[in-house]
C-alpha positions as CSV (number, residue, x, y, z in Angstrom):
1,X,-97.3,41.2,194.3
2,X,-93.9,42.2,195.5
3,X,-92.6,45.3,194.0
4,X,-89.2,44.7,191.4
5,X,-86.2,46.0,192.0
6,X,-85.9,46.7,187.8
7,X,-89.3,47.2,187.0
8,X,-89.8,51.0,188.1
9,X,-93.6,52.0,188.7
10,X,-94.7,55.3,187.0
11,X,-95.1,56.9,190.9
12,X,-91.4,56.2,191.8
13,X,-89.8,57.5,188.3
14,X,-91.9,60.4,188.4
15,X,-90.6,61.2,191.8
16,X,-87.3,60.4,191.2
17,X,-86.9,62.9,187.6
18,X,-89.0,65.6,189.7
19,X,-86.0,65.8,192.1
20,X,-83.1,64.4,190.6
21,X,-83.5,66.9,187.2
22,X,-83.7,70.1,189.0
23,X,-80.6,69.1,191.2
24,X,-78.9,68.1,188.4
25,X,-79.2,71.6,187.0
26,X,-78.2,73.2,189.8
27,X,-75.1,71.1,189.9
28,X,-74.5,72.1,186.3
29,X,-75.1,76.0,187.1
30,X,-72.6,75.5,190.1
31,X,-70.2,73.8,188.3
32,X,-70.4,76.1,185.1
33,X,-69.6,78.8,187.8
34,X,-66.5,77.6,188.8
35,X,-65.3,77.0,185.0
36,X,-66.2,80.4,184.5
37,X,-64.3,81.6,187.3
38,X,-61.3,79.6,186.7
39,X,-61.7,80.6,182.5
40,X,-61.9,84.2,183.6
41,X,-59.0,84.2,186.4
42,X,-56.9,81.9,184.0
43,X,-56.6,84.5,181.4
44,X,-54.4,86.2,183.5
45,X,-51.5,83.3,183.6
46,X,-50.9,79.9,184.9
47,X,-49.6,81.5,188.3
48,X,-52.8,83.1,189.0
49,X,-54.5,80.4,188.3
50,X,-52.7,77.9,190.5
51,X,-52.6,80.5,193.1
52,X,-56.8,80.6,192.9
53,X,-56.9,76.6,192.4
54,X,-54.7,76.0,195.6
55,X,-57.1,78.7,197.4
56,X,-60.1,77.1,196.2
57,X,-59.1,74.2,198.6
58,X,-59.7,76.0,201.5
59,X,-63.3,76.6,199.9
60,X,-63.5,73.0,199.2
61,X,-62.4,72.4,203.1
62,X,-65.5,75.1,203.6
63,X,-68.0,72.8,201.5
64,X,-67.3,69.7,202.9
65,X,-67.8,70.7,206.6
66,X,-70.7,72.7,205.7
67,X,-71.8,68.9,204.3
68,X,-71.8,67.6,208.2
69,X,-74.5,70.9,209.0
70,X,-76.2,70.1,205.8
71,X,-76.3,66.5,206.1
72,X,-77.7,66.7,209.5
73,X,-80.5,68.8,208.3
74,X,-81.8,67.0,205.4
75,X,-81.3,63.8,207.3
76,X,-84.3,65.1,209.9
77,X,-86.5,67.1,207.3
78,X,-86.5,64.3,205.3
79,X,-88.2,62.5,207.6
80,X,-90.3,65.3,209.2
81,X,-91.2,65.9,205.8
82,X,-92.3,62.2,205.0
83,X,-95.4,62.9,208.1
84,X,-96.0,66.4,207.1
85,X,-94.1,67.6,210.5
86,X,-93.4,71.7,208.9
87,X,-92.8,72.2,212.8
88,X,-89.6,69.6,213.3
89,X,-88.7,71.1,210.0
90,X,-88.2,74.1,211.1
91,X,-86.6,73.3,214.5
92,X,-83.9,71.3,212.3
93,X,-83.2,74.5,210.3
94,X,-82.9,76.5,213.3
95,X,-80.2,74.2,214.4
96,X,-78.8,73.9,211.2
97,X,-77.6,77.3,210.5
98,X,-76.5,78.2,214.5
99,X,-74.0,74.9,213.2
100,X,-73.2,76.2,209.6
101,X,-72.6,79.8,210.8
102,X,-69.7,77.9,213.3
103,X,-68.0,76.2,210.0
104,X,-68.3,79.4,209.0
105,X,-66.7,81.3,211.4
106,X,-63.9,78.7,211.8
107,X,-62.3,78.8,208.0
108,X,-63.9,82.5,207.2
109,X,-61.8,84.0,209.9
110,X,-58.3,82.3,209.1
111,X,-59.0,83.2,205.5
112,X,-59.8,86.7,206.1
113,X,-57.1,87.2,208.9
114,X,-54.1,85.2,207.7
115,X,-54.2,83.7,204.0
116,X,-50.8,84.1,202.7
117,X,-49.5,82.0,206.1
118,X,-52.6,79.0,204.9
119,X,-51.8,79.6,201.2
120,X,-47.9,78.6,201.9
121,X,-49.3,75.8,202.8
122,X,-50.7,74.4,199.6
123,X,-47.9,75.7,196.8
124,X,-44.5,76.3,196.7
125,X,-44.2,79.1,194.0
126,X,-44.4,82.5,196.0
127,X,-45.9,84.2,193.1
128,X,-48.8,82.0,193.5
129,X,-48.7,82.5,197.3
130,X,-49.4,85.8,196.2
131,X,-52.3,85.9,194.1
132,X,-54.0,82.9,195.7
133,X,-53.7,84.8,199.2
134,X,-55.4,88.4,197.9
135,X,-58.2,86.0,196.3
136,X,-58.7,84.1,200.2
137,X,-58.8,87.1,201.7
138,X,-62.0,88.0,199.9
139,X,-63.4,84.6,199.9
140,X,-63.5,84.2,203.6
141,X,-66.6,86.5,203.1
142,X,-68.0,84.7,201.2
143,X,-68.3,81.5,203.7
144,X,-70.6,83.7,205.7
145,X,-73.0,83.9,202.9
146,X,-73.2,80.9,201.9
147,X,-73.3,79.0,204.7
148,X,-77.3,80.3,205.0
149,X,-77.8,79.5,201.4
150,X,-76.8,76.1,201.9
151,X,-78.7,75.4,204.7
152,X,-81.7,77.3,203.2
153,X,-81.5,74.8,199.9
154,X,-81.1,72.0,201.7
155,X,-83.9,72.3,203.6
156,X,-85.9,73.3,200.6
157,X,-84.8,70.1,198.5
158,X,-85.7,68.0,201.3
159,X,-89.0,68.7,201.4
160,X,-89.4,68.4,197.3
161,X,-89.2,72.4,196.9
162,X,-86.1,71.8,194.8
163,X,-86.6,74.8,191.2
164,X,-85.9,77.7,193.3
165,X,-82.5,76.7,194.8
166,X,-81.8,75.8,190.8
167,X,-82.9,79.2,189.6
168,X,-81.3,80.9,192.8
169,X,-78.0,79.2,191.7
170,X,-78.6,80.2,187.9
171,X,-79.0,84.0,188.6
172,X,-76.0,84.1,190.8
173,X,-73.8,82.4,188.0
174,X,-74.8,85.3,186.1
175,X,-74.4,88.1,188.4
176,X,-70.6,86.4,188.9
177,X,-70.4,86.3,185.0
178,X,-70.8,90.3,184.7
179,X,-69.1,90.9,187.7
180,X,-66.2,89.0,186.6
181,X,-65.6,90.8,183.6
182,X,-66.5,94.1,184.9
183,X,-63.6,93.7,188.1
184,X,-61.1,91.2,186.7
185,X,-59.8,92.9,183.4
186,X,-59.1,96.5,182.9
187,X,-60.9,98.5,180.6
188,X,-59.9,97.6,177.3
189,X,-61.4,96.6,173.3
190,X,-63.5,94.4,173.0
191,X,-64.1,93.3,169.1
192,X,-67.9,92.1,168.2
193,X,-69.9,91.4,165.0
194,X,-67.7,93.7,163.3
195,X,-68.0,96.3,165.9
196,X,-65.5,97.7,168.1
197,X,-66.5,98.5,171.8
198,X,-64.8,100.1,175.0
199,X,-65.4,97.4,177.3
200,X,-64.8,99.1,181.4
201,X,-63.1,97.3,183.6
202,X,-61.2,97.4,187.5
203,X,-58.5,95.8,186.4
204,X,-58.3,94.1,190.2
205,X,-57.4,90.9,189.1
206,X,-58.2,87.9,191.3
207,X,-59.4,90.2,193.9
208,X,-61.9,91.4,191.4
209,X,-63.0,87.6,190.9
210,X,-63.2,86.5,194.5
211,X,-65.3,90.3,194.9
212,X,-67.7,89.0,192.1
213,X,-68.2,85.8,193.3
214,X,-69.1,87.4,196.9
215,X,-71.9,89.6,195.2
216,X,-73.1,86.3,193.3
217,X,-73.7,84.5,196.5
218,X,-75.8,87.4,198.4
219,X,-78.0,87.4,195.1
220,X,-78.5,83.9,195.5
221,X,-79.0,83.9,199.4
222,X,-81.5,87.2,198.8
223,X,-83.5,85.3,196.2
224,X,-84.2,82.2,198.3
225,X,-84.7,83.5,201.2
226,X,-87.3,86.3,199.0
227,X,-89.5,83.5,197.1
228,X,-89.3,80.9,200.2
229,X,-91.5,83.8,202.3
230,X,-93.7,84.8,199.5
231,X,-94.9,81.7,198.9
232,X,-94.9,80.5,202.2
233,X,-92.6,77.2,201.7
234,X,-91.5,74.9,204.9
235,X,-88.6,76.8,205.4
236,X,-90.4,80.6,205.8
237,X,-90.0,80.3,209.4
238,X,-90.6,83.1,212.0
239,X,-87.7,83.4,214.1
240,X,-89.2,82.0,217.2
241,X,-90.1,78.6,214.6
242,X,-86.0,78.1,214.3
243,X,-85.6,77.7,218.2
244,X,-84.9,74.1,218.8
245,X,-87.8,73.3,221.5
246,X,-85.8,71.5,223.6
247,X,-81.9,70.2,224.8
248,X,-83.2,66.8,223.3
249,X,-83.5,68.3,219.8
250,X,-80.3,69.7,219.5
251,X,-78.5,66.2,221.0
252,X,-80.3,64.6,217.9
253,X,-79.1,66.8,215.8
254,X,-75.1,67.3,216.9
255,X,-75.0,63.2,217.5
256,X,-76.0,63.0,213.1
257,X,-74.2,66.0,212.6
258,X,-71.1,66.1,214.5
259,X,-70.0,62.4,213.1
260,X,-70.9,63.6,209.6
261,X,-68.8,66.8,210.1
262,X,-65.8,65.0,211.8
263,X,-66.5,62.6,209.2
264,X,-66.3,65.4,205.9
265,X,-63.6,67.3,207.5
266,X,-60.9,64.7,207.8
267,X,-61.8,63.4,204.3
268,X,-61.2,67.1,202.9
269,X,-58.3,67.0,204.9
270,X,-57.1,64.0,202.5
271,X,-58.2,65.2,199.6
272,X,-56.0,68.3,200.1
273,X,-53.0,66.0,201.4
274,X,-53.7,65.1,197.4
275,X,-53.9,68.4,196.2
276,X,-50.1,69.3,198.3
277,X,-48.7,65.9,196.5
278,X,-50.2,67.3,193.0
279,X,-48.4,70.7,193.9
280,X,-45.2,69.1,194.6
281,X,-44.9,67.1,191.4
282,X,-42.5,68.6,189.0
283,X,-42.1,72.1,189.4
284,X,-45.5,72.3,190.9
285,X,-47.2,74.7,188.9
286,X,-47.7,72.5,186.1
287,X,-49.3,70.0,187.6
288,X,-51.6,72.4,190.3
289,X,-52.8,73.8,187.1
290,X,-53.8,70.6,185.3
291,X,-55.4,69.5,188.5
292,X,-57.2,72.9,188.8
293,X,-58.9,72.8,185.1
294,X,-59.6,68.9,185.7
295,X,-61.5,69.9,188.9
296,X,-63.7,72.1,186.4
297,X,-64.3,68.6,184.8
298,X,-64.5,66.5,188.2
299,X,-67.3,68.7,189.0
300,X,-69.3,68.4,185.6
301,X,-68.9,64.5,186.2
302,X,-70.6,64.6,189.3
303,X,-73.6,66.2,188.6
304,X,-75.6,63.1,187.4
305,X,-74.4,61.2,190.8
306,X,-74.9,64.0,193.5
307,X,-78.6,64.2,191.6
308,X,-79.5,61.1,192.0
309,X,-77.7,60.3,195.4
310,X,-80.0,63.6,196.7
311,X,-83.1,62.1,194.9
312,X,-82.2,58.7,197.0
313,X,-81.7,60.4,200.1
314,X,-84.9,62.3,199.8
315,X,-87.1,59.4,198.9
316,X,-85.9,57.1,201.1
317,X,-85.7,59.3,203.8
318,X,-89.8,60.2,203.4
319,X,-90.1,56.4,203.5
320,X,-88.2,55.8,206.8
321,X,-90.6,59.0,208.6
322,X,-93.3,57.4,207.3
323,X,-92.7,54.1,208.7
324,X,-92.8,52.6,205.7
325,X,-89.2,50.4,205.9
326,X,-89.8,47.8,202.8
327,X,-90.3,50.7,200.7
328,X,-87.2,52.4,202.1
329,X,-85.0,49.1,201.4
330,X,-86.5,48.5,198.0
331,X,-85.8,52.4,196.9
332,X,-82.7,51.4,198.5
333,X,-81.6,48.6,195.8
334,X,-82.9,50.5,192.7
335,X,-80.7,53.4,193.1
336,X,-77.6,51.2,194.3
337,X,-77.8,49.3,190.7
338,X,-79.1,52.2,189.1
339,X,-76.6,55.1,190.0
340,X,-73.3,53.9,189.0
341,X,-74.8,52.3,185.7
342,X,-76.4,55.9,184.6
343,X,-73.4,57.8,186.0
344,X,-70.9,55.8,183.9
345,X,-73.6,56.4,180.7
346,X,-73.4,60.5,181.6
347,X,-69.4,60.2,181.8
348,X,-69.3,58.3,178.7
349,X,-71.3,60.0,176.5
350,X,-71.2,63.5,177.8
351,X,-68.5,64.2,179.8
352,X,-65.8,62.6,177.4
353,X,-66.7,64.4,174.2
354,X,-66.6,68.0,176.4
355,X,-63.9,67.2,178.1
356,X,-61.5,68.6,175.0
357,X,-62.9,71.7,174.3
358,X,-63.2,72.7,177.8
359,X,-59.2,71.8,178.5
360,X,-58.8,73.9,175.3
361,X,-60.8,77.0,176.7
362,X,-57.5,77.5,179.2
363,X,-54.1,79.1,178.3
364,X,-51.8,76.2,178.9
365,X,-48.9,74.9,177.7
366,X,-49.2,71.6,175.8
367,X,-47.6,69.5,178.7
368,X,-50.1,70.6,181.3
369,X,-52.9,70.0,179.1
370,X,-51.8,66.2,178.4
371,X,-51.8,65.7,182.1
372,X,-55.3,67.6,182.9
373,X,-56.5,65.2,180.2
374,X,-55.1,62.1,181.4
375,X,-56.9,62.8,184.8
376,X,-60.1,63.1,182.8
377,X,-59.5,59.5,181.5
378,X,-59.3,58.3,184.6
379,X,-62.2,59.8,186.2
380,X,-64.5,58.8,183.1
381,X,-63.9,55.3,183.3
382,X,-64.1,55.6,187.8
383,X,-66.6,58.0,188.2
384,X,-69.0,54.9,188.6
385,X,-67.2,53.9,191.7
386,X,-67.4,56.8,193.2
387,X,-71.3,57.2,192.9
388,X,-71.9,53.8,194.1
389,X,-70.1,54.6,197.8
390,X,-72.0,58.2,197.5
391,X,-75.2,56.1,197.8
392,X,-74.3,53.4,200.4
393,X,-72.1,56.1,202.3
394,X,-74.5,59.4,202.3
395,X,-77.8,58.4,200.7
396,X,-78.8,55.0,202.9
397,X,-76.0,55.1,206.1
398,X,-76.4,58.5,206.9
399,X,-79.9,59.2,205.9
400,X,-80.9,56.0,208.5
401,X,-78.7,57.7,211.1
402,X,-75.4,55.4,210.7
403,X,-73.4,58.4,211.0
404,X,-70.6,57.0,213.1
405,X,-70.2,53.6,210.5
406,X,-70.5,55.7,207.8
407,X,-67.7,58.3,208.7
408,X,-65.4,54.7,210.2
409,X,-65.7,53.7,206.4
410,X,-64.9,56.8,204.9
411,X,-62.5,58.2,206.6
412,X,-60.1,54.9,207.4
413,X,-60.6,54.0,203.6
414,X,-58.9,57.5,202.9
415,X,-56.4,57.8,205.1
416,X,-55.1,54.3,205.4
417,X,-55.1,53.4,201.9
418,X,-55.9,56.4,199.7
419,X,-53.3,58.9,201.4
420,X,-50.5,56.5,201.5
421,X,-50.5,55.5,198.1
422,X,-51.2,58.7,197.0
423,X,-48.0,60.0,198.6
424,X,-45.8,56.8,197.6
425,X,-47.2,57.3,193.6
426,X,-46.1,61.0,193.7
427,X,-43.3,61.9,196.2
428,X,-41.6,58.9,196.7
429,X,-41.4,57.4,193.0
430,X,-42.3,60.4,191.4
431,X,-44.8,59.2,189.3
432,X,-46.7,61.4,186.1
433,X,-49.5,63.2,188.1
434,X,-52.7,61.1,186.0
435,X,-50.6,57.7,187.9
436,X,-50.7,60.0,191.0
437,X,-54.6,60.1,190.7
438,X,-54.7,56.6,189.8
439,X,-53.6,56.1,193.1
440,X,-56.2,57.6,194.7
441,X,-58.8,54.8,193.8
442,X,-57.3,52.2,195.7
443,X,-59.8,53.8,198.6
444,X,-62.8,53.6,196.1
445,X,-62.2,49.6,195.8
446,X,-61.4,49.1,199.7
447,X,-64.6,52.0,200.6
448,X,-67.0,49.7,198.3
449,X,-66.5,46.8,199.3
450,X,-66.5,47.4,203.2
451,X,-69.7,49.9,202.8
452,X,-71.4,47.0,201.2
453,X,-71.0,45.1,203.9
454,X,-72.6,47.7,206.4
455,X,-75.1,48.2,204.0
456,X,-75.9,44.4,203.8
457,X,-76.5,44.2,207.6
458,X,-79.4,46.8,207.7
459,X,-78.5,49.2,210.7
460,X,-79.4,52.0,208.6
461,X,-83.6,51.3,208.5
462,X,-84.3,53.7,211.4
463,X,-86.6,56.0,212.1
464,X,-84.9,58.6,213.5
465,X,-87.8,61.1,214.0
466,X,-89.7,59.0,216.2
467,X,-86.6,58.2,218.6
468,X,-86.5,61.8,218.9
469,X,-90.1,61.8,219.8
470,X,-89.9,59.2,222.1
C-alpha cells in the first residue's frame, strides 16, 4: 500500500518531533538572546539602540554567509549520515570550518578594523554611528567564535545529535544574561522583595553588551566541543579525521557551498538594502528602532519554520544517502503542506498574543511602537509564505544539490522585485514603514511560485554522496 501524503506513520512523526522540538528550542534560546540583548542595550536610549540594530546587520550579513559553509556541510552529512559514513562526515566538517573561518575572517576584520566607516553606512544619525561602531568593534570577535560553533551544531543536528547544541545555546543565553547586567549598567540600586541591594556594574555601555555576548559564545563553543568528545559523537574528530582525503572532496564541497554562499550573501545584501530604506524613513531613528524590536519578533516567528525546514532537510537528506528516492519525495510533500499550515497556527496563536508585551518591554515613544506593531501584523499573517519557499528553497533544492537553481530563484526574486519595490514604497513615495515592509512580499509571491516549478520538475532527487564516490 502506497504511503499518504496526510496520513503520518508513527516512525515518521516520531522522527520528525525528535528533531524538529529540540531545534525549535534552540531557535527560541537564540532568539530570547537577542531580545535580551536589545532589552538590556535599549534601556540606555533609542540612539543606542538603533546604533546596535544597524550594527546587528553586519552580524546578520555574518549569519547568512556562514549559512553557505553550513548549508554545505549538512547537505553531505546528511547523507553520509543516512549510510552510517562517520568518515565522509568528518571530512565534510574539516572542510566546513577551513570555509567558515574565511566568512569569518572577511566581515570579522572590517568590523574590528574600521566600523564607524561600515556603520555610516547603515544610519544617518552620527550619535548612532557612534554607539553602533564601539559595539562592532567588539562583535567582529565574536564571528571567530562562532563560526566553529556553527559548524560544530550543524554537523551535530545532521546526524540526529541535536539536545546539546540546544543546551549549549541555553547556557550561553545565560552567561550573556549576567554579563550583560554586570558590564552594561553601572553600579547602582537595585529594589527586590522589599529589599534594597547594591547591584556592581562597568557601566561600559554597548561595549559592555557586545563584551558579554563574546563570553556567551566561547561558553557555548567550549561546551560543544567538551560533551561531543566525551561521548564520542560523529563530530569528535582527531585532527587528521578533518583533512579532506582528496582534491575531489573539497570540489564537492565548494561547487554546494560556494552557490549557497554567493547565493545567502547577496540576499543579505538585500535585506540590508531594506534595513538602509527603513533608516531613511522619516527621521530615521524612529523607524530603525521599530524595525530593530520587530526583528526581536521576526526571529520568535521563525522558530517553528527553521525547525521544521531543518527536520525536512535532515530526513530527507538520510533518504537520498540511502537510496531511498520515493521516500525522499514523499517526506518531500508532507512538510511542503505541512510547514506553512503549522507555521501560520504558531504565528497565530503564539506569536500575536506576545507580540504586545514584548513591544512594551522597550522604552519607546508611542509612534515608534505603532509602527514596530504594524510590521508584526504583517509578518503574522506572511510568515506562512515565507516557510513554504524555506522548504522548496533550502530543505529539498539544496539538500538534493540544486544549489545553483536554488540561489537563481532566490536571489533574482530579491533583487528584481523585492528591492525595487522596497525602494519605490519608502524613498520614492515615502510610504509609513509597515507599507514599506509590505513591499517586501511581492518577492515571497514571485519566489513561490517560480520554486514550485523547480520543485515540480524533480532535479533535486540526487544522491550526491555517491557522485562523490564515483
Amino acid at each position: 500500500m502506497q504511503p499518504s501524503v496526510l496520513r503520518w506513520e508513527s516512525g515518521f512523526t516520531r522522527q520528525l518531533f525528535r528533531l524538529a522540538i529540540p531545534i525549535a528550542l534552540q531557535s527560541m534560546v537564540t532568539a530570547s538572546m537577542q531580545i535580551v540583548d536589545n532589552l538590556m542595550i535599549g534601556a540606555l536610549g533609542e540612539i543606542q539602540l538603533s546604533g546596535v540594530t544597524q550594527a546587528n546587520r553586519v552580524s546578520f550579513l555574518f549569519q547568512i554567509a556562514m549559512f553557505g559553509a553550513i548549508s554545505g556541510a549538512s547537505i553531505f552529512v546528511a547523507q553520509y549520515w543516512g549510510r552510517r559514513d562517520v568518515a565522509g562526515v568528518r571530512r565534510t566538517q574539516g572542510i566546513a570550518i577551513a570555509f567558515a573561518l574565511l566568512v569569518a575572517a572577511a566581515l570579522g576584520l572590517p568590523a574590528i578594523l574600521i566600523p564607524e566607516a561600515i556603520m555610516r553606512l547603515l544610519l544617518n544619525s552620527e550619535a548612532g554611528v557612534r554607539a553602533g561602531a564601539e559595539y562592532l568593534s567588539v562583535i567582529g570577535f565574536v564571528y571567530f567564535v562562532q563560526s566553529m560553533s556553527l559548524i560544530e551544531a550543524a554537523v551535530l543536528k545532521s546526524t540526529e545529535q541535536v539536545k546539546l547544541p540546544m543546551f549549549a545555546s541555553l547556557a550561553a543565553i545565560c552567561t550573556n544574561i549576567v554579563f550583560n547586567t554586570l558590564l552594561i549598567y553601572p553600579t547602582r540600586e537595585v529594589s527586590l522583595l522589599g529589599m534594597t541591594f547594591t547591584m556592581p556594574g562597568a557601566g561600559m555601555g554597548v561595549r559592555g553588551g557586545a563584551i558579554a555576548t563574546l563570553i556567551g559564545a566561547l561558553v557555548e563553543l567550549f561546551l560543544i566541543l567538551f560533551f561531543s568528545y566525551r561521548y564520542r559523537f560523529a563530530n569528535a574528530a582527531r585532527l587528521r579525521e578533518l583533512l579532506p582525503g582528496s582534491a575531489r572532496a573539497v570540489r564537492m564541497f565548494v561547487a554546494i557551498a560556494l552557490p549557497v554562499l554567493i547565493n545567502e550573501a547577496l540576499w543579505a545584501g538585500g535585506t540590508v538594502v531594506y534595513s538602509a530604506v527603513y533608516g531613511r524613513i522619516g527621521d530615521g531613528v524612529s523607524a530603525t528602532a521599530a524595525a530593530g524590536v520587530f526583528s526581536n519578533v521576526e526571529q520568535l516567528a521563525a522558530i517553528a519554520m527553521r525547525a521544521l525546514s531543518h527536520a525536512c532537510g535532515v530526513m530527507v537528506g538520510m533518504a537520498l544517502g540511502a537510496g531511498e528516492m520515493d521516500k525522499a519525495r514523499l517526506y518531500a510533500k508532507r512538510f511542503l503542506l505541512a510547514t506553512p499550515v503549522l507555521t501560520l497556527v504558531f504565528c497565530l496563536c503564539v506569536i500575536l498574543p506576545l507580540s504586545g508585551p514584548i513591544v512594551g518591554m522597550f522604552p519607546l515613544s508611542q509612534d515608534t511602537a505603532d509602527l514596530a506593531r504594524g510590521m508584526i501584523y504583517i509578518l503574522c499573517g506572511g510568515m506562512w509564505l515565507h516557510a513554504f519557499n524555506n522548504v522548496i528553497i533550502v530543505a529539498l533544492l539544496r539538500t538534493g544539490g540544486d544549489v545553483r537553481s536554488a540561489a537563481v530563484i532566490d536571489v533574482a526574486t530579491l533583487w528584481c522585485v523585492g528591492v525595487p519595490m522596497t525602494i519605490l514604497a519608502g524613498i520614492a513615495l515615502r510610504m509609513p514603514l509597515p507599507l514599506v515592509y509590505l513591499a517586501t512580499y511581492t518577492e515571497q509571491i514571485i519566489k513561490a511560485f517560480v520554486g514550485f516549478w523547480r520543485y515540480k520538475q524533480g532535479k533535486w532527487v540526487r544522491n550526491i554522496v555517491r557522485e562523490e564516490s564515483q
